[in-house]
Every structure is written in C-alpha cells, then in structure tokens.
C-alpha positions in Angstrom: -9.9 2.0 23.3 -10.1 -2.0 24.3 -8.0 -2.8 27.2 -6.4 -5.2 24.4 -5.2 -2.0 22.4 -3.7 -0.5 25.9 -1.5 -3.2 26.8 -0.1 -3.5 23.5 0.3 1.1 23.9 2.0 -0.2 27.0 4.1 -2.1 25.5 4.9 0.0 22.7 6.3 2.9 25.1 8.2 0.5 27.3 10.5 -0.5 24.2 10.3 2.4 23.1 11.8 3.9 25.7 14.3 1.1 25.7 15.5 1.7 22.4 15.9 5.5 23.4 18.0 4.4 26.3 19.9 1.9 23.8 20.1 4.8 21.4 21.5 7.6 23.7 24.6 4.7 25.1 25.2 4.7 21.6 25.6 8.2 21.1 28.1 8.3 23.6 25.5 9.4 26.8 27.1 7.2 30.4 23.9 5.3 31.7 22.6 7.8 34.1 21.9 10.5 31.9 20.5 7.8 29.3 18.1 6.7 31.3 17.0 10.5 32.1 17.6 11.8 28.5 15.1 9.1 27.0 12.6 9.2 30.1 13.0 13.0 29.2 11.8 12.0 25.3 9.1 9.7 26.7 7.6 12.4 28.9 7.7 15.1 26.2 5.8 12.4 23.7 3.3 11.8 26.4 2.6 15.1 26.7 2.0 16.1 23.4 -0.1 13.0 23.0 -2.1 14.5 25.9 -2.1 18.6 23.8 -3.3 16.7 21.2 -6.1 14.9 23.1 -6.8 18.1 24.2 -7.3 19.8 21.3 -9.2 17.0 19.5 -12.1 17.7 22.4 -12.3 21.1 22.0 -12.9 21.2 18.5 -14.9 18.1 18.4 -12.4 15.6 16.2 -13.0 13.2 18.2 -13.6 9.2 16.8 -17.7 9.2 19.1 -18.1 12.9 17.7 -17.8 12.3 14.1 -19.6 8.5 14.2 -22.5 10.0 15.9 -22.4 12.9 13.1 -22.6 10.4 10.0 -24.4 8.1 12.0 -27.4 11.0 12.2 -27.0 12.2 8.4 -27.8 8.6 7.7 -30.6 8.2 9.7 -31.3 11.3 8.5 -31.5 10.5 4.8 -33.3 7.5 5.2 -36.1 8.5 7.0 -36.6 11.2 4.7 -36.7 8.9 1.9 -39.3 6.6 4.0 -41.6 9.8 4.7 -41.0 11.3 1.3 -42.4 7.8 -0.5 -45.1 7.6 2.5 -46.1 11.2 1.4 -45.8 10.6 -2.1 -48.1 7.5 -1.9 -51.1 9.1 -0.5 -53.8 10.8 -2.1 -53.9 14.5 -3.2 -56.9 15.2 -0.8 -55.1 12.9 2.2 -51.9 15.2 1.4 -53.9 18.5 1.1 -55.4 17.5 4.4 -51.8 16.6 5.9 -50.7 19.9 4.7 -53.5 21.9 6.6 -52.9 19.8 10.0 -49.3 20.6 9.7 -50.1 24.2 9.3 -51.9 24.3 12.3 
C-alpha cells in the first residue's frame, strides 16, 4: 500500500467516523455517547478489517501471493515454449543423445 493510498484510508475513517457521530445526534444519541457509540462502530470495522487480514494470510489470498503465482505460470509457459522449440529444432541424433545425458 503507497503512503499515498494511507492518508487518503486516513482520511476516509476520520469522516467516517464523523458522519457516524453526525448520524447517532440525529438519531436522538446526546454527544457523549455519540462520540462513544460511533468510536464503538469505528473500532468494531477496524477489527474486522484486521480478522480479515488475518485470514487472507493464512490461506494465502493475499495481492504478493497470487502475483507471484501467475507471475511463475507465466514464466513457466514461456520457457517451456522456448525449450520445447530449442528441443524441437535439433537433430534426431543431438535429441537421442540429450535424451541419454538426461537419463543419466
């Protein structure tokens, strides 16, 4: 995440849990219990953010996991294709003998 992308996160909760605040006046809370009721809501969001995070790690969802994984069957596929037309483009006697030093 680009420090870019956590100021605007930082942002995003501090209105956010202005609007909660806003929100729970209007639903008749007085201003103390506001103020804990949407810090309450803020917390709880945070920490199933954090569950989520979690969980994302232990079965291996996460963002570098799965580039790395379709970054390798790429690389995979393409230097098959390179070896397999390498292969392909030498003799039968130069492959035979390939062959027999592989086997070794």
């Amino acid at each position: 995440m680009t420090r870019a992308k956590v100021i605007q996160l930082g942002f995003l909760v501090l209105l956010l849990g202005g609007a909660g605040y806003f929100a729970f006046l209007t639903f008749g809370f007085d201003e103390a219990s506001a103020g804990i009721a949407a810090e309450a809501v803020l917390i709880l969001i945070v920490l199933a953010w954090t569950f989520s995070y979690f969980l994302r790690v232990i079965n291996g969802k996460m963002t570098f996991v799965e580039q790395r994984k379709r970054y390798r069957a790429a690389y995979d596929q393409i230097t098959n294709t390179k070896l397999k037309s390498k292969f392909e483009s030498l003799s039968e006697e130069e492959q035979k003998r390939l062959i027999d030093q592989l086997e070794k």
